[in-house]
C-alpha positions in Angstrom: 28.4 39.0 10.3 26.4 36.8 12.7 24.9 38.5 15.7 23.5 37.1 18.8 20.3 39.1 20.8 18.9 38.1 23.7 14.6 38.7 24.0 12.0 37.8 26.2 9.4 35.1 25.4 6.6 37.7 26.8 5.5 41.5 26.0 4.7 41.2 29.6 5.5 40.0 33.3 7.7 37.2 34.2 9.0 35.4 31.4 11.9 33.9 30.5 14.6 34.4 27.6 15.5 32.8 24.3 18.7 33.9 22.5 18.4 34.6 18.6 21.8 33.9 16.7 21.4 35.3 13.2 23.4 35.6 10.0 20.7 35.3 7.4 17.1 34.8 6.7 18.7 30.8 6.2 20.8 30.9 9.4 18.5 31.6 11.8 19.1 29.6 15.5 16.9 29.8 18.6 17.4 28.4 22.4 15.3 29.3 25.3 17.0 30.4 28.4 14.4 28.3 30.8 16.4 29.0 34.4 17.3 32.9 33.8 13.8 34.6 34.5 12.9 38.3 34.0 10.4 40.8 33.9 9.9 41.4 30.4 9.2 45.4 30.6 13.2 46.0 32.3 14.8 44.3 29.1 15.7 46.7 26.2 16.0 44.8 23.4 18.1 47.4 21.4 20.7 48.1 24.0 21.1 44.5 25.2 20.5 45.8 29.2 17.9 45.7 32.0 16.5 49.2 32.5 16.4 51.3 35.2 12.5 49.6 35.8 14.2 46.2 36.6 12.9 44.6 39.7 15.4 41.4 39.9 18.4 42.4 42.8 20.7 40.2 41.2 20.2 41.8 37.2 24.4 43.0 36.9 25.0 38.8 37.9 22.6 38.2 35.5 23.3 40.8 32.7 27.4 39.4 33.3 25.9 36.0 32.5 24.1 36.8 29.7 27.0 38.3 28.3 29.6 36.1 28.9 27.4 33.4 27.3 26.8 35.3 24.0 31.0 36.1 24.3 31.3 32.2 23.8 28.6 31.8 21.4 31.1 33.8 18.9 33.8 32.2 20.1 32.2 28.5 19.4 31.0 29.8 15.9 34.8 30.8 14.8 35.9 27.6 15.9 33.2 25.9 13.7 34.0 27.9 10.5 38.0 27.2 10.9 36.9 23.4 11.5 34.9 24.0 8.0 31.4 23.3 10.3 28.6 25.2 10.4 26.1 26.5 13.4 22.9 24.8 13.9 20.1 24.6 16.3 21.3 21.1 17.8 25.0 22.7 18.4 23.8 25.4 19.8 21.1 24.1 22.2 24.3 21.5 23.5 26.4 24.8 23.9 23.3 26.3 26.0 23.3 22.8 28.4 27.3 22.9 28.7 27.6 26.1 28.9 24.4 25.9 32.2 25.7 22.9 33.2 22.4 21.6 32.5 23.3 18.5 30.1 24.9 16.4 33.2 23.2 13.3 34.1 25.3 13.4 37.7 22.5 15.6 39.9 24.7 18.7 41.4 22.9 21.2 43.6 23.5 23.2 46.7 23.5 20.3 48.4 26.2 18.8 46.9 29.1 18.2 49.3 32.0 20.5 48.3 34.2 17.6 48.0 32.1 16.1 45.3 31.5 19.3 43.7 35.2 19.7 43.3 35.7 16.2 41.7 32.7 17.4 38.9 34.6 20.6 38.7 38.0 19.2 37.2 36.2 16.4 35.1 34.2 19.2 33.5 36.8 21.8 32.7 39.6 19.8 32.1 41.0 20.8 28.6 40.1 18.3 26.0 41.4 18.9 22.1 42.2 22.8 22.5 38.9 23.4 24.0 37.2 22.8 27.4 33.4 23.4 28.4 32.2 26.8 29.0 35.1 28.5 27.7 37.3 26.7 30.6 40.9 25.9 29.7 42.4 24.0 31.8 45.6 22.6 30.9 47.7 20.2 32.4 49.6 21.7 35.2 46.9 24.0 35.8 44.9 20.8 36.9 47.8 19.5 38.6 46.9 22.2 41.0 43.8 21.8 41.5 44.2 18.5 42.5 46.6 19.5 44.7 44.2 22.2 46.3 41.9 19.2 46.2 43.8 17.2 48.3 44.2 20.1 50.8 40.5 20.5 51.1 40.2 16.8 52.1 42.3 16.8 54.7 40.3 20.0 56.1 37.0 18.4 55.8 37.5 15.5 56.9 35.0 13.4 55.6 32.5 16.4 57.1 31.1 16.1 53.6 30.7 20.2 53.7 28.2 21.2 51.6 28.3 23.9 48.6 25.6 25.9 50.1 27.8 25.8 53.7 30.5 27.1 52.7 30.7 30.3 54.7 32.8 33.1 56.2 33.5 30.5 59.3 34.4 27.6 57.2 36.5 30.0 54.8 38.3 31.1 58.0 38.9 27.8 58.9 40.6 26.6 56.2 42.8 29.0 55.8 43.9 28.7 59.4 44.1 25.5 58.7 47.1 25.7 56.0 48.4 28.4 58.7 49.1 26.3 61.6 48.5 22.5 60.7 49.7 22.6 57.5 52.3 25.6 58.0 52.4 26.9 54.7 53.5 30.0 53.2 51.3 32.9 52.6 51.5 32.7 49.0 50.5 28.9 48.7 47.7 29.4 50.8 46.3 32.7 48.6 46.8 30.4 45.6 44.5 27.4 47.4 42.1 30.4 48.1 41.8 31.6 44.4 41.2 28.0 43.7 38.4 27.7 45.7 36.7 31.3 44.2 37.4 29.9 41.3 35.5 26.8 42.0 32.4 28.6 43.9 31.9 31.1 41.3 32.0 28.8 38.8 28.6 26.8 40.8 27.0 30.4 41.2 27.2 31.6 37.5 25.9 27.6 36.9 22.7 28.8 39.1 23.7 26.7 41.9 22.7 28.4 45.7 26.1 29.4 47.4 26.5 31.3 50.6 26.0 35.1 50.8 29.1 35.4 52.4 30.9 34.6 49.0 28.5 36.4 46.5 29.4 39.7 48.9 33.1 39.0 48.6 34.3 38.1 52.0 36.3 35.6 50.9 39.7 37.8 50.6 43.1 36.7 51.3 46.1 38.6 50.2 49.1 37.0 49.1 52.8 38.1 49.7 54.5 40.6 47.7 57.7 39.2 46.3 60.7 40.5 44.6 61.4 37.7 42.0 64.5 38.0 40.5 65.5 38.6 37.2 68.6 38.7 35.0 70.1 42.6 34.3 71.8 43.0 30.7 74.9 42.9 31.8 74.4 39.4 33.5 72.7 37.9 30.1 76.3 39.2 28.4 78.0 36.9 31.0 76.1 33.9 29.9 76.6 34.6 26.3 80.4 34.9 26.6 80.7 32.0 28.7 82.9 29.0 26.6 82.0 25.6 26.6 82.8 22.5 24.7 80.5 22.2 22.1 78.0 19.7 21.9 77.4 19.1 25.2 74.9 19.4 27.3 75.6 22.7 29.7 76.4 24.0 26.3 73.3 23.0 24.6 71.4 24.0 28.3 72.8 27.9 27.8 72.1 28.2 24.1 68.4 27.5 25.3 68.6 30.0 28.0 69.6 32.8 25.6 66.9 31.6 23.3 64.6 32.2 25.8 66.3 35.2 27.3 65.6 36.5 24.0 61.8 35.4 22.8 60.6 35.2 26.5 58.9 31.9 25.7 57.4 29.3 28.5 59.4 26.1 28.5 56.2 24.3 27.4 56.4 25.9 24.0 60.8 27.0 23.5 61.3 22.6 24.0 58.9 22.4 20.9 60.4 24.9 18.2 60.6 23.8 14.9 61.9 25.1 11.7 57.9 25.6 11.0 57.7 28.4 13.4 60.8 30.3 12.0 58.9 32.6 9.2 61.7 35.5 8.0 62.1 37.6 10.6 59.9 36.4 13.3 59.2 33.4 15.4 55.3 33.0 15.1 53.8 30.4 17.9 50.7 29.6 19.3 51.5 29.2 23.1 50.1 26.2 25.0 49.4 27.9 28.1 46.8 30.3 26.4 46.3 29.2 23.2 47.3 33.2 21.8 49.5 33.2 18.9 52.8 35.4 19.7 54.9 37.1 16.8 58.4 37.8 18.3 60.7 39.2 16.3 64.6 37.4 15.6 66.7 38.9 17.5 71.0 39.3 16.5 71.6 36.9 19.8 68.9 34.1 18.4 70.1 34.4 15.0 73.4 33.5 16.5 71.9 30.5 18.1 70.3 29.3 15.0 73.6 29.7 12.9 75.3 27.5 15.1 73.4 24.6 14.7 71.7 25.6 11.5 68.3 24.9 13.6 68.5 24.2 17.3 70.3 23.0 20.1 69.5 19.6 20.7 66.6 19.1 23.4 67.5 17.9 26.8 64.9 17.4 29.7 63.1 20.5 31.6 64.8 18.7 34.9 67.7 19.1 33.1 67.6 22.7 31.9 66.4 24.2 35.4 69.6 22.3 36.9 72.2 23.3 34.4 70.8 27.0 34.2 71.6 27.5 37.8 75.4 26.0 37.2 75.6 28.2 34.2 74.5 31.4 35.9 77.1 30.0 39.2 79.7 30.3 36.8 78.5 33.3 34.8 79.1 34.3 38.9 76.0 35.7 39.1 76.2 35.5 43.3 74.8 38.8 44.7 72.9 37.9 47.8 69.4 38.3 47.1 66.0 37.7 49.7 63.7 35.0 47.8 62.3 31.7 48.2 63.3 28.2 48.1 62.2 24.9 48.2 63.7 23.1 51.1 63.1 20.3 53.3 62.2 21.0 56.8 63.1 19.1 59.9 60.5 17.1 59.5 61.0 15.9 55.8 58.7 18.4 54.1 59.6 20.3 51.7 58.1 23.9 52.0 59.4 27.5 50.4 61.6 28.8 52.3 62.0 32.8 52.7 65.9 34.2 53.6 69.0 35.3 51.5 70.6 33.3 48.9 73.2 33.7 46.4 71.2 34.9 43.1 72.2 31.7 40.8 70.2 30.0 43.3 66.7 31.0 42.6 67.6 30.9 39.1 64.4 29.0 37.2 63.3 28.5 33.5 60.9 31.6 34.0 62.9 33.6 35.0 64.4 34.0 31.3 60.6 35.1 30.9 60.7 37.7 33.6 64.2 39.0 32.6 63.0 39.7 28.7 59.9 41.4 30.0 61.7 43.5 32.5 64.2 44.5 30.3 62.1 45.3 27.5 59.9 47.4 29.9 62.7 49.7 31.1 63.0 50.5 27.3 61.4 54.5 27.0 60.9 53.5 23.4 58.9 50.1 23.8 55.4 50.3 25.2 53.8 48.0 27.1 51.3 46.3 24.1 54.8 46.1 22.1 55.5 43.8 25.0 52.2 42.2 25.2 52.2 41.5 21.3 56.0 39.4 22.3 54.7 37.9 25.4 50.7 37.1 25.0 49.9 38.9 27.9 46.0 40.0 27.5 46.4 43.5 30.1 49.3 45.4 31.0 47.5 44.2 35.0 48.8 41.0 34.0 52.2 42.3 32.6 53.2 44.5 35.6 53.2 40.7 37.3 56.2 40.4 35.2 57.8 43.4 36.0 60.6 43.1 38.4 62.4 46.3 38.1 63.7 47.7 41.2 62.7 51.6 42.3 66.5 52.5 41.5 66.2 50.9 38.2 63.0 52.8 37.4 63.9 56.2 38.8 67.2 56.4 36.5 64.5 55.5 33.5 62.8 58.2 34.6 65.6 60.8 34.6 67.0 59.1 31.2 63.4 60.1 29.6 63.9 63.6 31.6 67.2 64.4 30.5 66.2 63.2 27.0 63.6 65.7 26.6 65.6 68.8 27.9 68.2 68.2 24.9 
């Protein structure tokens, strides 16, 4: 197996690193670390860690970095082998530029207006062929949004031309106050343009570029909203299903998709591109766009159904489509209970904002909610465990699961005394 080890070029002193790949006395790679400096005597070679003798303040940053770079070493070797290509000194020197930002002829440094940095940001991590730089993946929509943030922070700056290494607890404020009161947006929008620009900041620090203290201690916080977002109970799925339409049509094709997803808890980006391929016995194996993690979800009696029907699957309408006719179908499922969420809706002045109050529950109705609906349901299963789910879902930690979870605290307490009365018969 090939193994990656970090050294130090001296016995002695200041130095800096170079990072060994080895498989064999033939596959053998070197790179030299030349902007991560250390004192040679706080490195233990054999545990891959400073020592308690390390004089460097910032050696867990470093140590994180260090790690994370070997992490996507491996992860750049498997994806030679599958492409049939091997590892070499050239490769992996490129990897050590990309991966330090180093290789880029455009000249990016604390100085670097924000605004410019930003711009570098996207063109760097946008996701190219499956694979970004540095590990990045940044999809489609997922750029979408930062653009969006993008466009936010240009309106705050102002043509200010903020630098990277400005970017304080003040300006942080700022901006947020901004989106408060100019821009009147919801708390939730505004913790999302926040983690965007984290994202963005940390992204220059691990790249060695200066940022403000105020960041690197972590005074950049902003909590979001907690929100109840709805899901569909059993018993409202079984409405959908028994629901008759004229076949061949398109609310009729729009509900056989819901139940396909209320039933494999698959994004809309991957159920609109099922094939046959993906149907292997008695599972539906897919690699998912978002993440790129293959899920293995078992064929349930209400897909099989589905698939009988049109020995394959429904024909494919739009995603406009589908998030239109869901919400009729779950209307006339009369799925109504007045709920508190959010929706879009044009304000006085023409903009369209989320909008917190009550609504009748077909109305929030979405394409992900099929996702949250499977997950929560599973979930209040005693029987299925929460990496059951994840295997389904492609969730990476059950943190990221519990997201999903939408059960109420009635729903879970009569869980709870199910499991309790279970175990006292």
């Amino acid at each position: 197996m090939i193994e990656g080890k970090f050294y130090p070029s001296k016995k002695q002193g200041i130095c800096t690193l170079y990072y060994r790949l080895r498989k064999s006395r033939t596959s053998d790679y070197k790179v030299t670390i030349k902007h991560i400096k250390i004192n040679a005597e706080s490195w233990d070679t054999t545990k891959q860690k400073f020592n308690r003798n390390c004089i460097l303040t910032n050696y867990a940053e470093v140590q994180k970095i260090m790690q994370e770079f070997d992490s996507s070493v491996y992860e750049l070797n498997i994806k030679l082998m599958i492409k049939g290509q091997s590892m070499n000194n050239e490769i992996l020197k490129n990897h050590y530029l990309d991966f330090f930002n180093l290789g880029s002829k455009t000249k990016i440094d604390s100085n670097t207006s924000f605004t410019s940095y930003y711009s570098y940001y996207i063109e760097r991590n946008i996701k190219v062929d499956e694979q970004s730089v540095n590990g990045k993946n940044l999809g489609k929509n997922t750029i979408k949004g930062y653009k969006s943030t993008f466009n936010i922070w240009k309106k705050f700056d102002k043509n200010r031309n903020i630098k990277l290494c400005e970017i304080d607890y003040k300006i942080f404020s700022s901006f947020i106050k901004f989106q408060e009161t100019k821009l009147k947006y919801s708390r939730n929008t505004i913790a999302t343009n926040k983690n965007k620009l984290n994202a963005i900041l940390k992204y220059a620090y691990k790249s060695g570029i200066d940022v403000h203290q105020d960041f690197i201690r972590g005074n950049f916080v902003y909590k979001e909203e907690e929100t109840d977002s709805e899901y569909l109970t059993q018993e409202e799925i079984s409405s959908i299903i028994n629901l008759n339409f004229i076949q061949d049509t398109t609310i009729d094709y729009a509900r056989d998709w819901f139940v396909l997803q209320l039933f494999t808890a698959l994004r809309v980006s991957d159920l609109f591109v099922l094939t046959k391929n993906n149907f292997i016995k008695d599972f539906i194996i897919k690699k998912t766009r978002k993440t790129g993690k293959e899920v293995i979800i078992p064929i349930l009696p209400e897909t099989l159904e589905i698939i009988k029907k049109y020995n394959g699957l429904p024909n494919k309408i739009s995603e406009q489509q589908y998030n239109y006719y869901i919400k009729k179908i779950c209307e006339l499922a009369q799925i109504n209970e007045s709920i508190e969420g959010h929706r879009v809706i044009s304000n006085e002045e023409g903009i369209r904002r989320k909008t917190k109050s009550k609504y009748q529950k077909f109305e929030l109705i979405s394409s992900h909610t099929a996702r949250r609906s499977f997950i929560t349901n599973l979930s209040m299963n005693p029987n299925i465990t929460n990496y059951e789910i994840m295997a389904v879902s492609g969730h990476s930690s059950t943190k990221t699961l519990e997201l999903y979870v939408k059960s109420s605290n009635k729903e879970r307490a009569t869980s709870l005394k199910d499991k309790l009365l279970n175990n006292h018969q």
